[in-house]
MARKEVO-129906 format. One line per 8 residues: number of its first residue (from 1); their letters; for each residue z, y, x of N, C-alpha, C. Coordinates in steps of 0.2 Angstrom, whole numbers, plus 5000, padded with zeros to 4 digits. Layout:
BEGIN
NUM) a) Z,Y,X,Z,Y,X,Z,Y,X  ... .
This chain:
BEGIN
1) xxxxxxxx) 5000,4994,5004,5000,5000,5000,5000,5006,5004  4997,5010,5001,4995,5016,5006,5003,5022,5006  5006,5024,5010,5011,5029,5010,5011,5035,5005  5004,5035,5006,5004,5042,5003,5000,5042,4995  5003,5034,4992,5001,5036,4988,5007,5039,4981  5005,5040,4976,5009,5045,4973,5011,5042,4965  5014,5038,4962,5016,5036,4960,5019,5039,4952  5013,5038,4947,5015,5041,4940,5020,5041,4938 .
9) xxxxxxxx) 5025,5035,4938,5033,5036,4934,5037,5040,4939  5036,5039,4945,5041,5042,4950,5040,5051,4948  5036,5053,4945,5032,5059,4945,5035,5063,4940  5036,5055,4934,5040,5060,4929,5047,5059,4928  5050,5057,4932,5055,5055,4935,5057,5064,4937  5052,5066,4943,5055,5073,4947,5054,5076,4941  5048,5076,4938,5048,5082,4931,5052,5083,4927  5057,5078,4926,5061,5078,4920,5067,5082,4925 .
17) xxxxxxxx) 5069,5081,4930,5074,5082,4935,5073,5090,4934  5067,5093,4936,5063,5100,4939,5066,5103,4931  5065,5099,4926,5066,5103,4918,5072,5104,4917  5075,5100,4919,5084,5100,4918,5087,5106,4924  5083,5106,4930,5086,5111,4933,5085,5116,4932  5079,5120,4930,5076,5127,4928,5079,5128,4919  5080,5123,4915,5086,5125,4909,5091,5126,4911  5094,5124,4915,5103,5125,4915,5104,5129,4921 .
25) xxxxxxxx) 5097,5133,4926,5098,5136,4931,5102,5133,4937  5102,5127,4937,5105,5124,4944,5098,5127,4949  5103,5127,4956,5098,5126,4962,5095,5122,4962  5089,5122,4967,5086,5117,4970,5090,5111,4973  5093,5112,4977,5097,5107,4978,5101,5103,4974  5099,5101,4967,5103,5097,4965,5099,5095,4963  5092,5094,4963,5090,5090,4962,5091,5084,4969  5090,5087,4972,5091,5082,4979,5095,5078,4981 .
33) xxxxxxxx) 5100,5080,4979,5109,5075,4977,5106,5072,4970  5104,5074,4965,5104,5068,4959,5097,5063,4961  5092,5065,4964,5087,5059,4967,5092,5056,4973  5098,5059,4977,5100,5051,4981,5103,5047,4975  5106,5049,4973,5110,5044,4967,5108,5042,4965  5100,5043,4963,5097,5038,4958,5094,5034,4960  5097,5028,4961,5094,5021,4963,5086,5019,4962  5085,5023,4958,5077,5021,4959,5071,5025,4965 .
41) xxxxxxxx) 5077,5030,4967,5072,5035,4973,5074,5029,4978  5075,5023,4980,5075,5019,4985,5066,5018,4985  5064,5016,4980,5056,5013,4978,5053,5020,4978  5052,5028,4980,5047,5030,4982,5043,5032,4988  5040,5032,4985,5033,5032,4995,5033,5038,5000  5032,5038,5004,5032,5044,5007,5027,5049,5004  5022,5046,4997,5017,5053,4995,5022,5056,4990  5027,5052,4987,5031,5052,4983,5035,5059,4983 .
49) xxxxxxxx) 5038,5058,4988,5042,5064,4992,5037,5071,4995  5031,5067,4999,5029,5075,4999,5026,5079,4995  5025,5075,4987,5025,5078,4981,5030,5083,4980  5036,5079,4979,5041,5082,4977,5042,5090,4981  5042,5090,4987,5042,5094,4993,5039,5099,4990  5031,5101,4988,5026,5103,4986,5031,5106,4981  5031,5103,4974,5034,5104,4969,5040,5110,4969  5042,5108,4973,5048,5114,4974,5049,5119,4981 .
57) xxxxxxxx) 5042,5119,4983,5041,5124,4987,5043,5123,4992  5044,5117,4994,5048,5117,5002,5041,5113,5007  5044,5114,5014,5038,5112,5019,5038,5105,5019  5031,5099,5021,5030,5094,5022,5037,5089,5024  5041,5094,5030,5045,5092,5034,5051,5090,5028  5052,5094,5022,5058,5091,5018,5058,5085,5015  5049,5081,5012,5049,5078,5011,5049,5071,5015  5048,5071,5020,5049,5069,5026,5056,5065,5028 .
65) xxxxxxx) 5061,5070,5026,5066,5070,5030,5070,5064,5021  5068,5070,5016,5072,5065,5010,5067,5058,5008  5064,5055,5011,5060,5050,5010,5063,5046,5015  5065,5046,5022,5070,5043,5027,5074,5041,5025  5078,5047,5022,5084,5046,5016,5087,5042,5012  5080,5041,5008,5079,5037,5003,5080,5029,5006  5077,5028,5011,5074,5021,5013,5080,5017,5014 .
C-alpha cells in the first residue's frame, strides 16, 4: 500500500473532529490529543496525516511528526 495514500473514513473522522473544534472554539491542538486517544489513528497512513497537516494549516513536518506518533 502506498503511504501516501489518503483514506475516505480516516477523512471523516478529521472532519468531524475539525467541526467539533471550530463549534466549541477549542484550539488546534486538541484536535491532536483527541486523534492520540483515538485508537483508530493507530491505522492512518502517512497521506493520512499530511492531509490532516494541510487541513489545519500546519507544515508537512507536523504531519510527519504526528503519524510517528501514531505508529
Amino acid at each position: 500500500m502506498n503511504n501516501f495514500y489518503v483514506s475516505p473514513e480516516h477523512q471523516i473522522i478529521v472532519d468531524e473532529l475539525i467541526e467539533t473544534q471550530r463549534h466549541y472554539g477549542y484550539q488546534k491542538g486538541w484536535i491532536y490529543y483527541s486523534l492520540l486517544e483515538d485508537k483508530r489513528s493507530k491505522y492512518f497512513t502517512l497521506g493520512d496525516c499530511l492531509k490532516i497537516a494541510s487541513k489545519l494549516g500546519y507544515q508537512p513536518g507536523w504531519g510527519w511528526h504526528f503519524w510517528r506518533e501514531v505508529q
